[in-house]
C-alpha positions as CSV (number, residue, x, y, z in Angstrom):
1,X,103.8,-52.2,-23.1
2,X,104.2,-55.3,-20.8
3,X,103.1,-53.0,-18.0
4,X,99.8,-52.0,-19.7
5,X,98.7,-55.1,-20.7
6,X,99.4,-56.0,-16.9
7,X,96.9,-53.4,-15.6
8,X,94.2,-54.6,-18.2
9,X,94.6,-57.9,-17.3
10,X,94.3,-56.9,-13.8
11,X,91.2,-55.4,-14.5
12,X,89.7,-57.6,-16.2
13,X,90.3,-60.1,-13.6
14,X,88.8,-57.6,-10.8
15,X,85.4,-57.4,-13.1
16,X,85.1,-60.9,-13.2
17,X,85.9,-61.7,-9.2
18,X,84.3,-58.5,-8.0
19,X,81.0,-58.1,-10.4
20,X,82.6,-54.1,-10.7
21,X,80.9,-52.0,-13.0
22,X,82.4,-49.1,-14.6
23,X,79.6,-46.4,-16.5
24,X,80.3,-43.3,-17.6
25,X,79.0,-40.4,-15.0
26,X,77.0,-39.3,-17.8
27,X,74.8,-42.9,-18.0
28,X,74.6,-43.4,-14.8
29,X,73.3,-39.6,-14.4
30,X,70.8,-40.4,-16.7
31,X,70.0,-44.1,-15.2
32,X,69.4,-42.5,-11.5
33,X,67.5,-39.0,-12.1
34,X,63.8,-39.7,-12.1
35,X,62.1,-38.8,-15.2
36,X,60.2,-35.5,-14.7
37,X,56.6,-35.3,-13.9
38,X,54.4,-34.6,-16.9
39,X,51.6,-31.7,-16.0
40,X,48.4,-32.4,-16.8
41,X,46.5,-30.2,-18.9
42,X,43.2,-28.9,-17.7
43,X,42.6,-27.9,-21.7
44,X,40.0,-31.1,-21.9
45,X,38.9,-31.7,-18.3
46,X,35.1,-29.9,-19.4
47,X,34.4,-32.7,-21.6
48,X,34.6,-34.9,-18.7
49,X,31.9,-33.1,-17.0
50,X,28.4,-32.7,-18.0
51,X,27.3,-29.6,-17.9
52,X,23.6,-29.0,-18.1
53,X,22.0,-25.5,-20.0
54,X,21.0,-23.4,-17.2
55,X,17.5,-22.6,-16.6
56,X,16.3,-19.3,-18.0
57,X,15.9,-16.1,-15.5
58,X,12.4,-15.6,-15.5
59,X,11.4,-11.6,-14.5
60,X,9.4,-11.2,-11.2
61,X,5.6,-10.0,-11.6
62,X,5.5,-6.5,-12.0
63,X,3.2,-4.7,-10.8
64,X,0.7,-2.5,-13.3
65,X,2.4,1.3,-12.1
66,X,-1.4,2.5,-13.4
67,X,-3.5,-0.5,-10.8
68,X,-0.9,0.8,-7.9
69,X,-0.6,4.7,-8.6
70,X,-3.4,5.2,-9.8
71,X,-7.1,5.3,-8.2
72,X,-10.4,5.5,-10.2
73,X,-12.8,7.8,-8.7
74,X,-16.8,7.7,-9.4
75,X,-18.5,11.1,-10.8
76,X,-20.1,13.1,-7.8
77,X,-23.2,11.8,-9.1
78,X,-22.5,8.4,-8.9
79,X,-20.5,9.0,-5.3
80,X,-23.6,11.0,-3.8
81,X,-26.2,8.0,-5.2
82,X,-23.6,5.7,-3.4
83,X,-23.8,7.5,-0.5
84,X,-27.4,7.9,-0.6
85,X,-27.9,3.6,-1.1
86,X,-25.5,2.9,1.9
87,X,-27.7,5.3,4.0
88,X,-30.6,3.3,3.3
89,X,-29.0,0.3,4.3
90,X,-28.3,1.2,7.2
91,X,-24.1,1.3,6.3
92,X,-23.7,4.7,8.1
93,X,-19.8,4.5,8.0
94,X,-19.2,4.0,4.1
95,X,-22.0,6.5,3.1
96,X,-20.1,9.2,5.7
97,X,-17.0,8.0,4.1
98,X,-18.2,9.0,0.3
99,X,-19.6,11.9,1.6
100,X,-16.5,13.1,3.2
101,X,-14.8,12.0,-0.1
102,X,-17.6,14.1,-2.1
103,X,-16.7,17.2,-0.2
104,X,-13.0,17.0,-0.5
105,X,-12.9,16.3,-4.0
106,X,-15.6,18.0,-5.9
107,X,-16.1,20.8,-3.1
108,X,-18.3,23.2,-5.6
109,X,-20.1,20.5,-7.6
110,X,-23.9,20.6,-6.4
111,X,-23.2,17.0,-5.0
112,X,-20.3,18.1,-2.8
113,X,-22.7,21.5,-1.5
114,X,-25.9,19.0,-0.6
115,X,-23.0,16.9,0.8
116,X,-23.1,19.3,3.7
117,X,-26.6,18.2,4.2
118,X,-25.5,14.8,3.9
119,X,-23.2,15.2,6.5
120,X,-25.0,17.0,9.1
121,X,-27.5,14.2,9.2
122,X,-24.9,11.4,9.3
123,X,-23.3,13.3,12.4
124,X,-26.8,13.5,14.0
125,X,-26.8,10.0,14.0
126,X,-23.9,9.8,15.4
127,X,-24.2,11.7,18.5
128,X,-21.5,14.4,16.6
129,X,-23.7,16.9,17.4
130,X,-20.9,20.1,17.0
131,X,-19.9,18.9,13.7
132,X,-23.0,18.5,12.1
133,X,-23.9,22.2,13.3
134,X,-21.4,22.9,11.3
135,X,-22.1,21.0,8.3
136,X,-25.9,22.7,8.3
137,X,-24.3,25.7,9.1
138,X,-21.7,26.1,6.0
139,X,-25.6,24.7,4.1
140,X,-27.4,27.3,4.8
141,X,-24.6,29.5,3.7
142,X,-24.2,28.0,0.0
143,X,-26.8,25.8,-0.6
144,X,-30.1,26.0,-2.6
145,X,-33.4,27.0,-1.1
146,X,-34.9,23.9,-2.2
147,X,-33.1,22.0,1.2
148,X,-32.4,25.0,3.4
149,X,-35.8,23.7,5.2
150,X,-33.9,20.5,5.3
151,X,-30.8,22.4,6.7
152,X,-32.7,24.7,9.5
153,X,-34.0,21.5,10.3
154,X,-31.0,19.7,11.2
155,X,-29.8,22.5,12.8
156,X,-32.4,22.7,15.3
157,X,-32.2,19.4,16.0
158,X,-28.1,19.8,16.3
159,X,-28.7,22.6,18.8
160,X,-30.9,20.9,21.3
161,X,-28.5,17.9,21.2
162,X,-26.5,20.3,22.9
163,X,-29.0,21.9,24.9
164,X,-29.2,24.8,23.4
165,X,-32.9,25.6,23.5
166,X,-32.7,29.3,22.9
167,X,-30.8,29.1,19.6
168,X,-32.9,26.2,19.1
169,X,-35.8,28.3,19.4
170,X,-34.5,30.6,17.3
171,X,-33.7,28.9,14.1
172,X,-37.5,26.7,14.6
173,X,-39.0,30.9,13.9
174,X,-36.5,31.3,11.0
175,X,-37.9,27.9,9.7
176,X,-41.7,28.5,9.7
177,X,-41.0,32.4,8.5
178,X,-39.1,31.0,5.6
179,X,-40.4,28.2,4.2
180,X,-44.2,27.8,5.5
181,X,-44.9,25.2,3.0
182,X,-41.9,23.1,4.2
183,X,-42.7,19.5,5.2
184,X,-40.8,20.4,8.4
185,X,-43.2,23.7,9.2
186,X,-45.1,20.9,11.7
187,X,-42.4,19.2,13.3
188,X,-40.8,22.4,13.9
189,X,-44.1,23.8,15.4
190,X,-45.0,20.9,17.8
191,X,-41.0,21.5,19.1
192,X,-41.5,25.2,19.7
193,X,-44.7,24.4,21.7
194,X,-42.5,21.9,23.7
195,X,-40.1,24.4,24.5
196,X,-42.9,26.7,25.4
197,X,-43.9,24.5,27.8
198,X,-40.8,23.9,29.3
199,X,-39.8,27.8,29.7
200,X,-43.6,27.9,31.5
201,X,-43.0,25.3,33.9
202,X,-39.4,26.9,34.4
């Protein structure tokens, strides 16, 4: 007994010289391990932001698929009087372009047949001599005797733009012989006698 009350005085007297401290490992555990780091929850951060509405997708123009796709074409009527205005005004390019248009799409209307006749003058004009031969020739094939005159006309005049006198000759005859009442009966006579004339001094 006398021994233990010597150690606890000796202690006691150690605690008061020396300022020891004696804890518990468990305190001072608890006293020395920083306190774990709270995570912050991301649950709330979108009140922090404003967020504005976003603006509404608008569609890009379409396009009408009828205004694209699809083309209106005139009558043949109105296509041949078209044609037949532009030639007066001297626009030879858009009244051949109708009346190439007349032939390729309405090919057996009576506008697309006196289109050939059309045509063959239009070429003339144009120094396309061999084409519009052609277009008076297919004429005079399918086309009413009210402008085969027309026709054997143009065809003459087609010929001797390629110098082609005797066929030239030839379809002047056929012209006088069948229509002798024509409007182009003189023309075609005063070009025979010039071809006469020529074959004499030849």
């Amino acid at each position: 007994m006398a021994l233990a009350l010597l150690m606890a005085g000796i202690t006691t007297a150690a605690v008061k010289v020396f300022g020891w401290k004696f804890w518990p490992r468990s305190v001072a555990a608890r006293h020395t391990i920083a306190p774990k780091s709270r995570v912050r929850s991301l649950s709330n951060d979108q009140r922090l932001v404003a967020v504005s509405a976003e603006p509404p997708l608008v569609a890009a123009p379409r396009a009408s698929s009828s205004a694209v796709t699809v083309r209106h074409h005139l009558s043949p009527g109105e296509m041949f009087a078209a044609a037949k205005v532009a030639r007066e005004r001297g626009d030879t390019a858009e009244a051949l372009r109708l009346s190439q248009q007349i032939e390729e799409f309405f090919p057996n209307s009576p506008e697309g047949i006196n289109s050939h006749v059309t045509l063959g003058m239009l070429y003339l004009t144009l120094d396309r001599a061999e084409l519009a031969l052609l277009e008076f020739a297919t004429f005079r094939r399918v086309g009413s005797p009210e402008l085969k005159a027309e026709a054997y006309f143009g065809q003459a005049r087609a010929l001797r733009k390629l110098a082609r006198y005797d066929d030239e000759r030839t379809v002047l005859e056929e012209l006088i012989a069948s229509y002798p009442r024509s409007v182009y009966v003189a023309a075609a006579r005063a070009r025979l006698a010039e071809l006469a004339t020529d074959a004499g001094a030849h």
